[in-house]
N, C-alpha and C positions, 0 to 999 in steps of 0.2 A: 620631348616626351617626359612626361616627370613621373618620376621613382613611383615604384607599386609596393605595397608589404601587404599580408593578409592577418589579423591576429582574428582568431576565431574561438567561438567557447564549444564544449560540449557538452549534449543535452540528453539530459537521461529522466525516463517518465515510469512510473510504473501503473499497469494495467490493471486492473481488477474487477472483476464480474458485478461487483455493487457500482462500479463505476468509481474517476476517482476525480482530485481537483486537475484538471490541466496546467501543466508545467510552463511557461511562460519564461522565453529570454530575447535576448537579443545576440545577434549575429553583426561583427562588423567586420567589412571589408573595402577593397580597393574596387575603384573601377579595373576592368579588366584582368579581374581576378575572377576567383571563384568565392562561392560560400560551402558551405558543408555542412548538413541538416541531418542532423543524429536524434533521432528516439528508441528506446530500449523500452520495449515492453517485458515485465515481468509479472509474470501470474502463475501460480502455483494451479488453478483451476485447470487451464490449459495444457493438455498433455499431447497433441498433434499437433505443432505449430503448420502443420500444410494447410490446415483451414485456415488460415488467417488469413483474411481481404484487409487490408493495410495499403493506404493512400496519400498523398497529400496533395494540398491546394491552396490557393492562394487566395487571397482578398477578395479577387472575384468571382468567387467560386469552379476557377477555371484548375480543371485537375493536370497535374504537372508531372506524377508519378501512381501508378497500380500495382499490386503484388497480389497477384490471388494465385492460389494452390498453390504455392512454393515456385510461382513463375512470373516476372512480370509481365505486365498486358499491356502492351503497344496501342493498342487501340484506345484505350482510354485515356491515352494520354493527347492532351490540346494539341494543335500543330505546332502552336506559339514554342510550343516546352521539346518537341520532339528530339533538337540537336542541341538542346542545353542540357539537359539532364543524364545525367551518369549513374551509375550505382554501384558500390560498395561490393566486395565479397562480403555476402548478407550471410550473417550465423544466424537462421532462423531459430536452430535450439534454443537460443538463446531470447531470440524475438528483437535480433538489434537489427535494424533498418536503416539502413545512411542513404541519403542523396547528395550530389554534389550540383548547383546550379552552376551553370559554366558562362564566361562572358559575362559578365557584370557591368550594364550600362548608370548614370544616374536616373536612368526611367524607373528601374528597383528599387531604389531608393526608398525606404516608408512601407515599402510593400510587406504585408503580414503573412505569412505561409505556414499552412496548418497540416497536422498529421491526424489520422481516425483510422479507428478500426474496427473489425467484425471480427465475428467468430460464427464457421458456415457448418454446414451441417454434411453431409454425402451428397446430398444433392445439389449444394453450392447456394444453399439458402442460409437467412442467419439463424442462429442459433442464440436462445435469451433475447436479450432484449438489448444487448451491443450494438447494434448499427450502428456508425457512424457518432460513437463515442471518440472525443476529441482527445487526443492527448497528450501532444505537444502542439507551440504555437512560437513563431519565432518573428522578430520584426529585423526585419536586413536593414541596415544604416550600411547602404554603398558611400566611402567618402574618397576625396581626391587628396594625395596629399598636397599640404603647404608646397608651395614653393620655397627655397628661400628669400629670403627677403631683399629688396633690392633700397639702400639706402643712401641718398646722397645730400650732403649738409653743406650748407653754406654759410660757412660760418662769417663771411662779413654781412650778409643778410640777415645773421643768427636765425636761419631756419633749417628746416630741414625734410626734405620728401622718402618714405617706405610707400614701398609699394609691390605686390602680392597677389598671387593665384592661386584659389583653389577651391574644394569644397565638397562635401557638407562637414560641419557646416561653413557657412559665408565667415570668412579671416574676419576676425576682431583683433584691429592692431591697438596692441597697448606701445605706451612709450616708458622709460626709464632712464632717469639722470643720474651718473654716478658724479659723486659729488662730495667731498673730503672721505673718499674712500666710503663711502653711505650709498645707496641704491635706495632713488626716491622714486616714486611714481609720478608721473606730470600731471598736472589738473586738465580736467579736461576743459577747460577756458582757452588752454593755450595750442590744442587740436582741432584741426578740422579734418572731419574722415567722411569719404562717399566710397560707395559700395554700386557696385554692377552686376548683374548678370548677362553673360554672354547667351545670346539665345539659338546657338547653334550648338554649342559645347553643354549649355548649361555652368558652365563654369563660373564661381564668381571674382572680381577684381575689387580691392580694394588698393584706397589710397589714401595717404592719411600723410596731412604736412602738419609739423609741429613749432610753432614760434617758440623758440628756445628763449627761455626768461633770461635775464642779466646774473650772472656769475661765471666762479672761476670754477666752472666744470672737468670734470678730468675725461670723462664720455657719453656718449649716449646712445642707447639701446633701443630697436625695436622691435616686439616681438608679437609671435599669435600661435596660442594654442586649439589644438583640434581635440577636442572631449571625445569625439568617438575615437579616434587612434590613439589617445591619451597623449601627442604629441605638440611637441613646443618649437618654434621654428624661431632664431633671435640672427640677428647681427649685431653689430657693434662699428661703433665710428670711434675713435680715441682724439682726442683732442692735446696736440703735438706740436712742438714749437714747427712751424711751417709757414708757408706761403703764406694758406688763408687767413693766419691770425693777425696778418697787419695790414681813422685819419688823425688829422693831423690834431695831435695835442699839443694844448698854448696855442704860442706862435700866433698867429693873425688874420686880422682878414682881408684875402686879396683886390688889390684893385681891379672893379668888374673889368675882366676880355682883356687884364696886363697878359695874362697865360695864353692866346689864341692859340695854342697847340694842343691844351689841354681836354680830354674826351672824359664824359661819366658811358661807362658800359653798365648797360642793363638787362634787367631779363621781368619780365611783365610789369617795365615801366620802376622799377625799383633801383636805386640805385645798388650796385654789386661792388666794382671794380673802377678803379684809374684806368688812361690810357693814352697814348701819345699820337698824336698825326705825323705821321713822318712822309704821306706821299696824300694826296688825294683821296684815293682808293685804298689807302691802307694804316691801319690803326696797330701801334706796337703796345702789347697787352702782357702780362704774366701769364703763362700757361697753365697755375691752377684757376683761375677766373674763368675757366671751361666751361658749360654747366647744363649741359643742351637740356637735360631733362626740367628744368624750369621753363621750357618754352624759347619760344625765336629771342633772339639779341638784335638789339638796339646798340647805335651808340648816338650818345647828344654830344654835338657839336656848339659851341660858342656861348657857352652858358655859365654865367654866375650862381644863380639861384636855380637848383634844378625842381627844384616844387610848382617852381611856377612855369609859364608858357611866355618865356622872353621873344620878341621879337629876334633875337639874334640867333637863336637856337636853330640848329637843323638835325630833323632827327632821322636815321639814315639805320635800313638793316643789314643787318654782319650777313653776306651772299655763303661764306669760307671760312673755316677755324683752320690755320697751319700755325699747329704746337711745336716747339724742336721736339725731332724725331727722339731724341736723347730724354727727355722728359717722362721721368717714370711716377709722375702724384705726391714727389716729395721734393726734395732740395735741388737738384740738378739739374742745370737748363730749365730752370723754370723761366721759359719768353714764349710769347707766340704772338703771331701774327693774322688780323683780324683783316679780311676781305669785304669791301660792300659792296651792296649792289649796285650803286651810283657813286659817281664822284661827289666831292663836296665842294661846294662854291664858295673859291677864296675869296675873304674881304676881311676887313681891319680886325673883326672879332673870329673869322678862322681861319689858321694859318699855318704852315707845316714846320716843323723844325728839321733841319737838318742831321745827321750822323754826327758820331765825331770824330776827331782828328787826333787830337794828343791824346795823353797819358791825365792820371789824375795822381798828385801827390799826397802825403800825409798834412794834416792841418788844411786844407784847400778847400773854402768857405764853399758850400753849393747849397741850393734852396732844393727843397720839395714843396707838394703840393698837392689838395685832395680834399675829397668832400669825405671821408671818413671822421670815426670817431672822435667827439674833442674832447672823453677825458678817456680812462682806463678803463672805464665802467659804466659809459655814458652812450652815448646814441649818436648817431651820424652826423654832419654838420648840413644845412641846406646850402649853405653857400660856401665857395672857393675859400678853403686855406691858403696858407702858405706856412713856411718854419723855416730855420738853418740848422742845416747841419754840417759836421765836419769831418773830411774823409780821417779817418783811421789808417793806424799804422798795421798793414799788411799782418805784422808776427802778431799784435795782439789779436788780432781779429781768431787768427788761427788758435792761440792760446784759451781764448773761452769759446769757439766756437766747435773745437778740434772737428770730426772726422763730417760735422756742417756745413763746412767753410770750405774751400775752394777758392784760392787762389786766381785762379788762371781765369775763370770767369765768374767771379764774385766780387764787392767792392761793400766793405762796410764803413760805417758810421757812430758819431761820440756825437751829442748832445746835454744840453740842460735842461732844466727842468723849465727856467726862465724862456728860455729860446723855443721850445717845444718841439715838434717830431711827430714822423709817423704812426700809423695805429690801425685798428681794425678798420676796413674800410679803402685805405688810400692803395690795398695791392694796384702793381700796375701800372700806378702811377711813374712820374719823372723824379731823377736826380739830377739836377742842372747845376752846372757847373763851368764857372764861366763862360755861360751863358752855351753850354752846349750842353746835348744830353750824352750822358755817360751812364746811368743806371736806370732797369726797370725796379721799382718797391717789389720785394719779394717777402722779407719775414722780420718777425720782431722776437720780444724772448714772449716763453709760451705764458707766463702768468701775468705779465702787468708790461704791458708797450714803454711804461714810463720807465722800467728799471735802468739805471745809469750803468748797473755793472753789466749790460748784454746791449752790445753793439747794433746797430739797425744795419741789414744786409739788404743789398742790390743786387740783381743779376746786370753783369759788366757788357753795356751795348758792344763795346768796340771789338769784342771776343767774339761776336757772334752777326759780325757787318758782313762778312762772306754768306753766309746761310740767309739772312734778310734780306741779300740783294736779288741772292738766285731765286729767292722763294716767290719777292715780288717779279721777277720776270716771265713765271708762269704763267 
C-alpha cells in the first residue's frame, strides 16, 4: 500500500450582483483521500442568504452537490456523486459552502469541478439576472505518491538499475554523481529510462539504468520529484571499500583453458563476476555478485575470450543462489554458492578443483585470475588474466584493515605493481595456492586497486568447507 498525505488549498470567491471574474485553483490530493471544495460567497446586496440556490458540478456537467433554501437537495444530485459527497457545517450568513469529494480514484484525476449560484425570489424563482453565475472552479490533480526508490548498482558492471512507482505525474528519474564531494548531474547519453503504465491500477513504473562513466566517485544518487505534492523521493548507493570494488592489473595473459576451473558469471550475457567449479553442479562465487534484479545468471564455462563463442565454452543457468546465511551486503562471509540447472561436461578445458587441505602461510607465492579490469581506471579485460600475489602476514592485515579484516575467515594479500593484481571485476574469483584454492576475491582498497599500502582481501575457503558441503548436499 503506499503512503497517502493530502495537502489542499482554500478557495474563497466573492459574489456580486454585476457578476464577477471566476476564481480559478487547483486542488491536489492522494488517491484515496479526499478533496475539499471551498467557495465563500460574499455580497453585501444579499441580505437572506436562504435564497440562495448554490451548486456544483463537474466537467460534465454532471451535478454533484445542491443547496437551495438553506437545505440540500438530494435529488439533484447524480447518483455517481450520491455517497461521495459530504458537506461542511455550512455558515450560510456568511455564504461559505464547502464540499468534501470522498474516495479519490485516478479516474479524477484532471477532472474540473465548478460552483454557481442564484439568488431566488419567494417563489424559488431567480431573481436578477444570476443564474448560474460561476464562481469558483477548481481542477483536482489526484496523484500517487513516489515510492521510494529502489536502487541497485553494480559496480563491476559500472552500472546501475532505479526503479519506481507512482503517479501523476509519471516518476522522472534523474540521476546524480557525487564526486569530490560535488553533486553532478549525469548526461543523459549515459541513461536509459522506459516508463509504463499499469492498466488496471493506472499506475505508472519507471525504470531507468545508468552506465556509470569512469572515475573515483564517492556515490550516486537517484531521484524523482512529484510537482503536484511538491515532493522529492531520492536514495543513495555510497561507494565503499567492499566486495564490489574488485581484474586483474599487469600481470598476464593466461594460457587459453591452463585454468579449466575457472567460471565468468554473468547477468544479460555481461560479464559481472569470477567464479570457481568446485563440483559439476556447483559454482563457488562471492556473495556480493548477487544481483537478481539484472535478470537470470549465466555462468560460462571453458572460456578464454568471453566476447567471443569459443567452441569450448558451455554456457549453463545458475537453477539456486545459496549466499552464507551470515552475509549481510558488506565484508563478512562474503561466499556463496551458485546452483545450475545442469551438470557440466567434464573435458580438458572444464574441470573442477578440489577444497583444500592445509593452511596458507605468510610470503606463500599463490596466483589469481579474472577477466576484470586491467588498469585502475580502465575497462574489463576479454581474455583470462593471471598475476601473483603473496599471502600477508595475518597482524598487518589487521593493522590497516582493522574492524575490515577478520581473521578467522579472511586471508589477505601484498603485491607489485610489476607482478599486478586484482581489480574491479575479478570478485569471485580464485586464490590458488599451491595449486589449491584457499581464497574467494572479495575487496580491494576503495580508490585505486593498485594501492601497495591496502592489502588485497579473500574470503578463506577452508573457514567455510563445513557450510559448502552441507549446502551442496541439499
Amino acid at each position: 500500500m503506499l503512503p497517502k498525505v493530502i495537502s489542499v488549498f482554500g478557495l474563497f470567491s466573492s459574489f456580486v450582483v454585476a457578476g464577477d471574474a471566476t476564481l480559478v485553483r487547483d486542488v491536489n490530493t492522494t488517491i484515496s483521500h479526499s478533496a475539499v471544495l471551498e467557495c465563500s460567497i460574499q455580497d453585501r446586496a444579499i441580505t437572506d442568504w436562504k435564497s440562495l440556490r448554490f451548486y456544483w458540478q463537474d466537467d460534465r456537467n454532471v451535478v454533484l452537490y445542491s443547496y437551495n433554501n438553506g437545505r440540500k437537495v438530494a435529488e439533484h444530485v447524480n447518483e455517481l456523486y450520491q455517497h461521495r459527497v459530504t458537506d461542511f457545517p455550512q455558515d450560510i450568513v456568511r455564504g461559505n459552502i464547502t464540499i468534501v469529494l470522498k474516495n479519490l480514484t485516478l479516474d479524477d484525476n484532471g477532472r474540473t469541478y465548478s460552483s454557481f449560484a442564484a439568488v431566488l425570489d419567494d417563489s424559488g424563482t431567480t431573481r436578477y439576472h444570476l443564474e448560474h453565475t460561476q464562481i469558483c472552479e477548481m481542477t483536482l490533480h489526484v496523484a500517487v505518491l513516489y515510492q521510494e526508490p529502489r536502487l541497485d548498482v553494480n559496480t563491476e558492471a559500472m552500472s546501475a538499475v532505479c526503479s519506481l512507482q507512482g503517479g501523476f505525474p509519471a516518476p522522472d528519474i534523474q540521476w546524480v554523481l557525487l564526486h569530490n564531494s560535488s553533486h553532478q548531474a549525469v548526461e543523459s547519453r549515459n541513461v536509459n529510462t522506459e516508463t509504463k503504465q499499469n492498466v488496471h491500477d493506472h499506475l505508472y513504473s519507471s525504470r531507468s539504468i545508468l552506465h556509470i562513466p569512469a572515475g573515483r566517485h564517492e556515490a550516486v544518487s537517484c531521484l524523482s520529484h512529484n510537482p503536484t505534492l511538491n515532493r522529492t523521493v531520492k536514495v543513495t548507493h555510497y561507494f565503499n571499500t567492499g566486495a564490489a570494488e574488485s581484474g586483474i592489473v599487469g600481470g598476464r595473459e593466461a594460457k587459453p583453458h591452463s585454468r579449466p576451473y575457472m567460471v565468468s558469471v554473468q547477468y544479460r550475457g555481461v560479464h559481472s563476476c569470477g567464479g570457481i567449479l568446485i563440483q559439476r553442479d556447483f559454482v563457488l562465487t562471492a556473495a556480493h555478485c548477487k544481483n537478481e534484479t539484472w535478470g537470470s545468471c549465466t555462468v560460462v564455462l571453458g572460456a578464454h575470450d568471453i566476447t567471443k563463442k569459443e567452441r569450448t565454452q558451455q554456457r549453463i543457468e545458475v537453477d539456486e543462489y545459496f549466499a552464507h546465511p551470515g552475509f549481510t551486503g558488506q565484508y563478512e562471509y562474503d561466499i556463496m554458492l551458485l546452483k545450475l540447472k545442469k551438470k557440466a561436461k567434464l573435458s580438458k578445458n572444464v574441470k573442477t578443483i578440489g577444497l583444500p587441505e592445509g593452511k596458507t602461510s605468510a610470503n606463500m607465492k599463490c596466483a589469481v585470475a579474472g577477466w576484470g579490469w586491467t588498469t585502475a581506471h580502465d575497462c574489463p579485460s576479454n581474455v583470462l588474466k593471471e598475476a601473483t600475489e603473496n599471502i600477508e602476514a595475518t597482524s598487518n592485515c589487521e593493522n590497516i584493515w582493522q574492524q575490515y579484516f577478520n581473521s578467522d575467515h579472511m586471508i589477505c594479500t601484498n603485491f607489485t605493481k610489476k607482478s599486478g593484481g586484482i581489480c574491479r571485476g575479478d570478485s569471485g574469483g580464485p586464490l590458488i595456492c599451491k595449486n589449491k584454492l584457499q581464497g574467494v576475491t572479495a575487496y580491494t582498497s576503495p580508490e585505486d586497486c593498485t594501492d601497495l599500502s591496502y592489502p588485497h582481501v579473500f574470503t578463506k575457503v577452508r573457514f567455510f568447507i563445513p557450510w559448502i558441503k552441507e549446502t551442496m548436499k541439499k
